[in-house]
SEVO-435404 format. One record per residue: residue in three letters; residue number from 1; z, y negated, x negated of N, C-alpha, C in turn. Coordinates in nm, 4 decimals. Atoms other than C-alpha are relative to their C-alpha. Example, Ala and Ser with C-alpha at 12.3 -4.5 7.8 and 13.67 -1.06 7.14 Angstrom:
2
{node ALA, 1, {0.0000, 0.1190, -0.0890}, {0.7800, 0.4500, -1.2300}, {0.0000, -0.1200, -0.0900}}
{node SER, 2, {-0.0060, 0.1190, 0.0820}, {0.7140, 0.1060, -1.3670}, {0.0730, -0.1090, 0.0770}}
% end
This chain:
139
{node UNK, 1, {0.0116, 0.0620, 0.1309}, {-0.8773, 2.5066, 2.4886}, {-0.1485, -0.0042, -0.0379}}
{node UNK, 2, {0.1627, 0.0075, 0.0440}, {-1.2439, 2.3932, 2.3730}, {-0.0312, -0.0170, -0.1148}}
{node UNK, 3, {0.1063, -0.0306, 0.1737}, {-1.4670, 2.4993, 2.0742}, {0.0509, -0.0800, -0.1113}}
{node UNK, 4, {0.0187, 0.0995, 0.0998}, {-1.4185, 2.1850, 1.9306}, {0.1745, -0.0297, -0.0743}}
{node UNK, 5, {-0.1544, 0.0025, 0.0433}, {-0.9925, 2.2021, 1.9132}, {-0.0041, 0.1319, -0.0615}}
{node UNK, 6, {-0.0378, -0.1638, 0.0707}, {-1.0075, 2.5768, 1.8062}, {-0.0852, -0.0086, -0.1325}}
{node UNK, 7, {0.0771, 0.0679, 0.1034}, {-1.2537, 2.4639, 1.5407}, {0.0643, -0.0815, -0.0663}}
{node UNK, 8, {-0.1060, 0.0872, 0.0696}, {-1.0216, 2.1586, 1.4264}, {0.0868, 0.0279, -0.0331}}
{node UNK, 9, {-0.1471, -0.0608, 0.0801}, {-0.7056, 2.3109, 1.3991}, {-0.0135, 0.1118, -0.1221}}
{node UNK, 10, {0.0425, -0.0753, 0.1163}, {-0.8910, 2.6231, 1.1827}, {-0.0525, -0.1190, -0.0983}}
{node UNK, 11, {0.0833, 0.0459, 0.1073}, {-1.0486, 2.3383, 1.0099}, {0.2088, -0.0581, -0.0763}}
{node UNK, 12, {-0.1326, 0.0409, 0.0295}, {-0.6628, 2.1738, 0.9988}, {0.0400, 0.1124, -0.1564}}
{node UNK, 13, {-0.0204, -0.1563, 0.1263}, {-0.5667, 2.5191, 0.8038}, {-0.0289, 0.0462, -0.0883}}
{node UNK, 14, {0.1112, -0.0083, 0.1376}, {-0.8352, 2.5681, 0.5982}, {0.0020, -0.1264, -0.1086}}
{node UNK, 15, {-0.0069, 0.1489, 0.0987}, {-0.7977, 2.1810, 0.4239}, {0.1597, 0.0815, -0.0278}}
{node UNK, 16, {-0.0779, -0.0261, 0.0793}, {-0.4520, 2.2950, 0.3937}, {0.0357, 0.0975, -0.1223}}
{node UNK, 17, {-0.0219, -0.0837, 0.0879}, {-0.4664, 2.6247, 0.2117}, {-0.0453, -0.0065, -0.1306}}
{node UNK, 18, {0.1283, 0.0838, 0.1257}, {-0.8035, 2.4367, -0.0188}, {0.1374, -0.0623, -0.0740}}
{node UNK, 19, {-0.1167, 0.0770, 0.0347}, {-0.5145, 2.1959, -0.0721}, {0.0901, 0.0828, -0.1129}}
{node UNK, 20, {-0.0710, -0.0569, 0.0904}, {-0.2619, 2.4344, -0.2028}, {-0.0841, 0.0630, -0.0931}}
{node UNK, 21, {0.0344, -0.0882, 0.1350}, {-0.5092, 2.6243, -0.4238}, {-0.0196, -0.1420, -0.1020}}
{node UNK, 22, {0.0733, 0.0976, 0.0676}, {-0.6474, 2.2956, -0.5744}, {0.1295, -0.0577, -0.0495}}
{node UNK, 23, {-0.1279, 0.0403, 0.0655}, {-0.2797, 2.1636, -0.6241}, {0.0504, 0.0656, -0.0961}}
{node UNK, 24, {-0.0150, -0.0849, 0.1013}, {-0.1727, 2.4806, -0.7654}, {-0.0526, 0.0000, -0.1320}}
{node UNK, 25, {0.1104, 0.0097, 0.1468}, {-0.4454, 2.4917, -1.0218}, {0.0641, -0.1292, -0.0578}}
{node UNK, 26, {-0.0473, 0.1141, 0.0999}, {-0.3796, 2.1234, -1.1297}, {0.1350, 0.0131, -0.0197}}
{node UNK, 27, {-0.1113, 0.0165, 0.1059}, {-0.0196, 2.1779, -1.1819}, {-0.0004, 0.1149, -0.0540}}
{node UNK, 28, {-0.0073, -0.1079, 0.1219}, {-0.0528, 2.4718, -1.4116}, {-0.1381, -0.0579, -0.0997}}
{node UNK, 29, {0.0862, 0.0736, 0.0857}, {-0.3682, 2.3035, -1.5896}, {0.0379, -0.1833, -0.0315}}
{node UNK, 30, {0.0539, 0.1716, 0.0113}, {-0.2958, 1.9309, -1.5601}, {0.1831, -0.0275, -0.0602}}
{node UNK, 31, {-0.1803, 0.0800, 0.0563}, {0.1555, 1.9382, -1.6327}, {0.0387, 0.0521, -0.0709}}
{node UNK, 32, {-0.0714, -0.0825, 0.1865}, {0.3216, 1.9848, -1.9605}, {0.0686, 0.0735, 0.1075}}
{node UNK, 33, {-0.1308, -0.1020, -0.0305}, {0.6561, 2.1422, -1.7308}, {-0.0369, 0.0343, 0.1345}}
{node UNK, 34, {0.0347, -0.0271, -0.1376}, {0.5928, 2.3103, -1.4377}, {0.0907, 0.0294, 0.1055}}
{node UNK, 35, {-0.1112, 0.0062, -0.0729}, {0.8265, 2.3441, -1.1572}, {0.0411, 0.1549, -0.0040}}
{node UNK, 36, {0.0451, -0.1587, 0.0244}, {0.7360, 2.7507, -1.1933}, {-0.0408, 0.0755, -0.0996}}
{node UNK, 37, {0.1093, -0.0886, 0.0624}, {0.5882, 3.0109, -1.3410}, {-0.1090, 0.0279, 0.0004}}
{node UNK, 38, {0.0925, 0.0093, -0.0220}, {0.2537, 2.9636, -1.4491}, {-0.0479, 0.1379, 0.0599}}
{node UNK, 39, {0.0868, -0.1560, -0.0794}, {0.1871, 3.3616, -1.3052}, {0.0233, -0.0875, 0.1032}}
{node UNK, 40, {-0.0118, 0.0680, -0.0886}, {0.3428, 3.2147, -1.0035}, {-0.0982, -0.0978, 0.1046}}
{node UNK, 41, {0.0450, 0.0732, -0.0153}, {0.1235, 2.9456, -1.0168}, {-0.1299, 0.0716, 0.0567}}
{node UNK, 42, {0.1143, -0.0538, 0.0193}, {-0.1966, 3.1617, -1.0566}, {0.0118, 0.0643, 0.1567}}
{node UNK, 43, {0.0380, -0.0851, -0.0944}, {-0.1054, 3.4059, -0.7991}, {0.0013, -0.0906, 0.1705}}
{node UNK, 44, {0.0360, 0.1162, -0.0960}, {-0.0757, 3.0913, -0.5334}, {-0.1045, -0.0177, 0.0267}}
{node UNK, 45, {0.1621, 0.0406, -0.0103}, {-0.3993, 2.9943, -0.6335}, {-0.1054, 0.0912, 0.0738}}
{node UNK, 46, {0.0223, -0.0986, 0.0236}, {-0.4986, 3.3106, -0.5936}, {-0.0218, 0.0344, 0.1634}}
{node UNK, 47, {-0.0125, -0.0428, -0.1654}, {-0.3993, 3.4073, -0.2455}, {-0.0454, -0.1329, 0.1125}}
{node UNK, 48, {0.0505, 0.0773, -0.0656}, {-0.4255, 3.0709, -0.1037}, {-0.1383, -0.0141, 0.0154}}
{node UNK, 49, {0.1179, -0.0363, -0.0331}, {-0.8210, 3.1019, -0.1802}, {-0.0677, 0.1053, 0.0343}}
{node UNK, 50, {0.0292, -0.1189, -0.0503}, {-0.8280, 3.4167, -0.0816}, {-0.0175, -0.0248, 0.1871}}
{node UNK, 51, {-0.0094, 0.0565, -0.1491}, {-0.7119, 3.2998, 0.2636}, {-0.1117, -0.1199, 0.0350}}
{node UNK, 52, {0.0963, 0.1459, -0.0267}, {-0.9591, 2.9484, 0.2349}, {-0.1470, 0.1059, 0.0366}}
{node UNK, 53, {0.1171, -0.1167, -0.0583}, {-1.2318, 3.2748, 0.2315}, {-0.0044, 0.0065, 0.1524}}
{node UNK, 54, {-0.0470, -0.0474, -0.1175}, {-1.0668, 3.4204, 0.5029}, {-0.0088, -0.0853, 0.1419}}
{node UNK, 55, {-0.0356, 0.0603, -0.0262}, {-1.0118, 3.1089, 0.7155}, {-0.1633, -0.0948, 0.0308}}
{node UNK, 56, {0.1423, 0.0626, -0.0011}, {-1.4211, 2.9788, 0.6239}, {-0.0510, 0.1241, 0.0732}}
{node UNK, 57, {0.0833, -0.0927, -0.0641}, {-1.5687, 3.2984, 0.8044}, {-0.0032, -0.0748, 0.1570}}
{node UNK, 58, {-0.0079, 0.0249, -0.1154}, {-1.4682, 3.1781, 1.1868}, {-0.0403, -0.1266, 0.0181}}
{node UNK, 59, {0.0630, 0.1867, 0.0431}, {-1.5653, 2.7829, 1.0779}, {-0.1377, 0.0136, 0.0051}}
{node UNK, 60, {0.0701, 0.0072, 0.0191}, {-1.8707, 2.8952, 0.9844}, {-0.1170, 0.1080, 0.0640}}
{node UNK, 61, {0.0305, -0.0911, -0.1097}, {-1.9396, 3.1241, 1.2961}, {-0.0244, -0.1153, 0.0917}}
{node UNK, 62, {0.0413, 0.1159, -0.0822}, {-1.8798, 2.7997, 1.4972}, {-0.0666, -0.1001, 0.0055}}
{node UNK, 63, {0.1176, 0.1109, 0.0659}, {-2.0600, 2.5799, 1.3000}, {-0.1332, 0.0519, 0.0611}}
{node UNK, 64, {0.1336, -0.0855, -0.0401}, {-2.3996, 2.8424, 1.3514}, {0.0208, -0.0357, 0.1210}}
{node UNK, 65, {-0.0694, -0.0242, -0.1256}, {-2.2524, 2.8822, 1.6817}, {-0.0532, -0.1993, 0.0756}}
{node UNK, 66, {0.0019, 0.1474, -0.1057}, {-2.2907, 2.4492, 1.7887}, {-0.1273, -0.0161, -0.0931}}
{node UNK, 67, {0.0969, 0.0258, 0.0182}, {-2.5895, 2.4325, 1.5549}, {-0.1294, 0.0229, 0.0628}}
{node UNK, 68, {0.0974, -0.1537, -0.0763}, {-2.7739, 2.7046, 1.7600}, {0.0171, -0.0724, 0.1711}}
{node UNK, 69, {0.0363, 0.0610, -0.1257}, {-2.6750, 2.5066, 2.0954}, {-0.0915, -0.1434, 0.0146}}
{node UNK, 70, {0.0748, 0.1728, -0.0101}, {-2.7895, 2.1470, 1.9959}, {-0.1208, -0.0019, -0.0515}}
{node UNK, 71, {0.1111, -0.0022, 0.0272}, {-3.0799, 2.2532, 1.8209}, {-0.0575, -0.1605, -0.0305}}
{node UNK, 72, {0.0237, 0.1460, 0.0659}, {-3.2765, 1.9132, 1.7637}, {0.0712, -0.0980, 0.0522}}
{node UNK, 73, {-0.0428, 0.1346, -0.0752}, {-3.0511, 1.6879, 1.9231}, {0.1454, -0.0078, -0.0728}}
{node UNK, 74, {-0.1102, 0.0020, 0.0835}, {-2.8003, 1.6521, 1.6224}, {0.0647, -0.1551, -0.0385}}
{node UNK, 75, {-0.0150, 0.1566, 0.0429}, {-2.6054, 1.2948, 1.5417}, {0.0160, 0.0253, -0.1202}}
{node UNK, 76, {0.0110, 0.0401, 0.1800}, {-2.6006, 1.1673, 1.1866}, {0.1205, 0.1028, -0.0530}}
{node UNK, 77, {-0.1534, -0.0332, 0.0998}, {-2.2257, 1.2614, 1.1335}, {-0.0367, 0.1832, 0.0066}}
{node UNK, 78, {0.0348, -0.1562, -0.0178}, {-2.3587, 1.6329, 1.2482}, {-0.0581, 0.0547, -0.1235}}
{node UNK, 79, {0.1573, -0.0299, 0.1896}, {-2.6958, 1.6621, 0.9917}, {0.1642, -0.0070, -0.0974}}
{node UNK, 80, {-0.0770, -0.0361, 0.1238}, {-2.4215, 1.5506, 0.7261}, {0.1120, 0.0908, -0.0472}}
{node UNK, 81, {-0.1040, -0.1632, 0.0140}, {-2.1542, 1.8119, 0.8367}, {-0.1078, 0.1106, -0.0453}}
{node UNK, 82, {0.0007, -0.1026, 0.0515}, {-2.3943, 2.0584, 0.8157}, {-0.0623, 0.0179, -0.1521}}
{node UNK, 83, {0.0346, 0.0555, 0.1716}, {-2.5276, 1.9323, 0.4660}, {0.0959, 0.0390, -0.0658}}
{node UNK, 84, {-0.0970, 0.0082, 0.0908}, {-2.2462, 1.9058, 0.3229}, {0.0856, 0.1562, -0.0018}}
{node UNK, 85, {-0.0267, -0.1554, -0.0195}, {-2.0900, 2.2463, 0.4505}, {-0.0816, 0.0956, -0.0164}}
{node UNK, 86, {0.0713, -0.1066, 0.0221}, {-2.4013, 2.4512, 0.3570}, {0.0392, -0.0381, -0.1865}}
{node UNK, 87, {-0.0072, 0.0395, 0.1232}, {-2.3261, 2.2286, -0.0061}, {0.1080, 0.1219, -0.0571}}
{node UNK, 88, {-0.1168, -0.0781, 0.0347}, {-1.9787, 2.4059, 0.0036}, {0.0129, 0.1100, 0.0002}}
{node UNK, 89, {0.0118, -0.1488, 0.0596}, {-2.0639, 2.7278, 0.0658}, {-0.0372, 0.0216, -0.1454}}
{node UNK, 90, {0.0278, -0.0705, 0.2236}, {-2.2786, 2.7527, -0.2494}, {0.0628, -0.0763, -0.1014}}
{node UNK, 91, {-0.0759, 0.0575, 0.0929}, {-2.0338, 2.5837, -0.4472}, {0.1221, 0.0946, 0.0103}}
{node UNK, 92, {-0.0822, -0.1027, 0.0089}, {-1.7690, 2.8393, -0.3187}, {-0.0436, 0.1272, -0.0320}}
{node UNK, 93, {0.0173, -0.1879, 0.0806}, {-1.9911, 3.1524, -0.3801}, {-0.0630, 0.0128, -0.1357}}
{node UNK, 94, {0.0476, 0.0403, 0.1056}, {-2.1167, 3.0104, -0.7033}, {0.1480, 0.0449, -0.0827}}
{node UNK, 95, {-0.1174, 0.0367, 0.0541}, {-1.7264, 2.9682, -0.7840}, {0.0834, 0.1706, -0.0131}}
{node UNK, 96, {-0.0166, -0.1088, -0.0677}, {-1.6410, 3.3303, -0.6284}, {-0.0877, 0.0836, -0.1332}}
{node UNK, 97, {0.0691, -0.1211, 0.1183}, {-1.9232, 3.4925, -0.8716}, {0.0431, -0.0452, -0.1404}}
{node UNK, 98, {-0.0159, 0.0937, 0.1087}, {-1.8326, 3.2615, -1.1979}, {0.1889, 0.0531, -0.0252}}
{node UNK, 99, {-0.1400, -0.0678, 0.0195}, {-1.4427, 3.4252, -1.1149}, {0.0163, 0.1292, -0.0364}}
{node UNK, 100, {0.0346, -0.1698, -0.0091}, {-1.5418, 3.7672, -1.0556}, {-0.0852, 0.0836, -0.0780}}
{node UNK, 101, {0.1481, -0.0296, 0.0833}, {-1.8743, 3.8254, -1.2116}, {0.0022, -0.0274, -0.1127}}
{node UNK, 102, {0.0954, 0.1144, 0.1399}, {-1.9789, 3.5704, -1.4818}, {0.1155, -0.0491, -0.0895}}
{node UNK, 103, {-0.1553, 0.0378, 0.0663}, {-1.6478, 3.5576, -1.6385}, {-0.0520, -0.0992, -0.1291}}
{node UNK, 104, {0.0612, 0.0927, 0.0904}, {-1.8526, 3.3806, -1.9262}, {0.0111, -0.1502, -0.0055}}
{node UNK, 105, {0.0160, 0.1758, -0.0590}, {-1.8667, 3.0489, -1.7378}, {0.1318, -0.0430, 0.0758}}
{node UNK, 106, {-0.1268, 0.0330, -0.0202}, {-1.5015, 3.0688, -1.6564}, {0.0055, -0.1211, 0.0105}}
{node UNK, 107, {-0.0569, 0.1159, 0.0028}, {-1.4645, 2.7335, -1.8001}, {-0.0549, -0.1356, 0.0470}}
{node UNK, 108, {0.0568, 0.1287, -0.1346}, {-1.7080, 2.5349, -1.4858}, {0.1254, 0.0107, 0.0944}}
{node UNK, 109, {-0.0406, -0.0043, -0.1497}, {-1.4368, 2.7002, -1.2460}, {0.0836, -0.1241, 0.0428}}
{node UNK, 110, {-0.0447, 0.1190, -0.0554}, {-1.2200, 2.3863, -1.2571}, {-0.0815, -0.0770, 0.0535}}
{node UNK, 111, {0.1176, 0.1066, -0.0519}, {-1.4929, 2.1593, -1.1908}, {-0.0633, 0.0359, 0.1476}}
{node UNK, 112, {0.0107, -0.0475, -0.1408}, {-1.5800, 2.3623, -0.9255}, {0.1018, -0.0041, 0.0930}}
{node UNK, 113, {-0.1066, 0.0118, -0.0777}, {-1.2947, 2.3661, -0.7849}, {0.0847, -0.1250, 0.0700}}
{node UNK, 114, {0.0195, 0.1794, -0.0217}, {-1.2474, 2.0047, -0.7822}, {-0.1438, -0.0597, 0.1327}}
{node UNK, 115, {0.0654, -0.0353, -0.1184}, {-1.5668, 2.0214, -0.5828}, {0.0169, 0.0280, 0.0885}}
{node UNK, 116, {-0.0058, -0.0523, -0.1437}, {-1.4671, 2.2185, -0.3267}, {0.1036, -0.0700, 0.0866}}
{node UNK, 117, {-0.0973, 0.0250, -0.0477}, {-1.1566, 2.0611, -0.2950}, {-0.0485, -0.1463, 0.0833}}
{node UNK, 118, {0.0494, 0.1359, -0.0660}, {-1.3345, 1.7242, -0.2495}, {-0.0977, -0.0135, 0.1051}}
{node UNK, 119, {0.0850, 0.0365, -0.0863}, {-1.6207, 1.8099, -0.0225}, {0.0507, 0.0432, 0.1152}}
{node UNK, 120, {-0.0823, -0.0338, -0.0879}, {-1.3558, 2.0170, 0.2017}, {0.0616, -0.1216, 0.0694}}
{node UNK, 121, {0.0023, 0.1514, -0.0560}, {-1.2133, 1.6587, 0.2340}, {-0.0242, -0.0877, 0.0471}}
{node UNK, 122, {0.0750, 0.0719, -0.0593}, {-1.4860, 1.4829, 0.3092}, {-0.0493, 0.0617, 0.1441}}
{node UNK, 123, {0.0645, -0.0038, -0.1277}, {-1.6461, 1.7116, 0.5693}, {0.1278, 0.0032, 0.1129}}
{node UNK, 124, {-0.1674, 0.0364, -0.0984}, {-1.2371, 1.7421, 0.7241}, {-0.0416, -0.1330, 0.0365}}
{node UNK, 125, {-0.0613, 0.1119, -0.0709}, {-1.2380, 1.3989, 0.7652}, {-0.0842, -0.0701, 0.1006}}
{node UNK, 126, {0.0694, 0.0195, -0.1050}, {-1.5474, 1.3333, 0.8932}, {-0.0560, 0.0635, 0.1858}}
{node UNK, 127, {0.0129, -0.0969, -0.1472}, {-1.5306, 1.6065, 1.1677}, {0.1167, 0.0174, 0.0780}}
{node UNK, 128, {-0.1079, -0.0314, -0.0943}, {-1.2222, 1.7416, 1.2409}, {0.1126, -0.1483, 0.0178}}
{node UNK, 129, {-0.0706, 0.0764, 0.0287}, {-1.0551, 1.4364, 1.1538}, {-0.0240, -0.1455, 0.1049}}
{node UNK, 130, {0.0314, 0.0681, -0.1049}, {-1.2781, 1.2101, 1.3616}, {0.0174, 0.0366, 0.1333}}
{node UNK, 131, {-0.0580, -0.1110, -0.1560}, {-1.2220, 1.4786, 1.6886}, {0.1056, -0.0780, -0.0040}}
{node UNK, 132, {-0.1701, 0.0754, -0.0233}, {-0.8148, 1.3900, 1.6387}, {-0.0112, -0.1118, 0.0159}}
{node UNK, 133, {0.0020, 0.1946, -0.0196}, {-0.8944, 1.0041, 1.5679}, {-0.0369, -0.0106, 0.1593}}
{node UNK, 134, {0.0922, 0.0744, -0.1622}, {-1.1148, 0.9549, 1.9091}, {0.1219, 0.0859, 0.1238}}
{node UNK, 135, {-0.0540, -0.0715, -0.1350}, {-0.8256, 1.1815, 2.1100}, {-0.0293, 0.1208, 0.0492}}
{node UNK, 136, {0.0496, -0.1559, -0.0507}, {-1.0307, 1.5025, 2.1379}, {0.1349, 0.0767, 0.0210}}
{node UNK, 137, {-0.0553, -0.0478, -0.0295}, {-0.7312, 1.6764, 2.1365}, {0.1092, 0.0318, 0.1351}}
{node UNK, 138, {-0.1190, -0.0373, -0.0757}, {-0.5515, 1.5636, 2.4048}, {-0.1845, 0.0380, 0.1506}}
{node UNK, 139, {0.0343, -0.0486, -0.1624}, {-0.8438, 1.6301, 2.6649}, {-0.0169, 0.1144, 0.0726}}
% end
């Protein structure tokens, strides 16, 4: 199995769990009736970004990890993965201290969170998403 499938499918995993926290959140902030219990709701949110943590450590081992082999010989869609994924870190540990810490500024964490959810999206689709498109998987 090569770097680049063990990398995609964690990336697969990681968009999904982003997914459920970012869903979660909007239906306990965004629907009059909820299908649940907003605790319910919370503690979803809750664990699922706990795991999107969990889940960004080995992503961002491999990332270092293919940045550190190609050194200057990076293509466009590369530079903007790692742009955009150094973006998302500090937008997740910004989001991480602003939960934990800075309880003050509580009320950016949606916005942030909306963020993360969207640049998780973008760099998915442009990476792992292009791998699956071109067939990487089956070689």
């Amino acid at each position: 199995m090569s770097e680049y499938l063990v990398k995609s499918l964690i990336g697969v995993v990681f968009l999904g769990t982003v997914l459920t926290s970012f869903f979660s959140m909007m239906a306990l902030m965004g629907k009059a009736e909820h299908g649940t219990t907003p605790e319910k709701l919370r503690r979803l949110h809750k664990r699922s970004g706990f795991a999107a943590l969990v889940l960004l450590a080995p992503l961002v081992y491999f990332g270092a990890d293919f940045l550190a082999e190609l050194r200057d010989g990076l293509s466009v869609r590369a530079v903007f993965h790692f742009v955009l994924a150094a973006f998302l870190l500090a937008i997740i540990l910004v989001k991480v201290l602003v939960v934990l810490v800075y309880r003050q500024f509580l009320k950016y964490a949606p916005g942030l969170g909306m963020a993360i959810f969207t640049l998780t999206l973008v760099i998915f689709l442009i990476t792992a998403g292009y791998f699956f498109r071109r067939g990487g998987a089956l070689e």
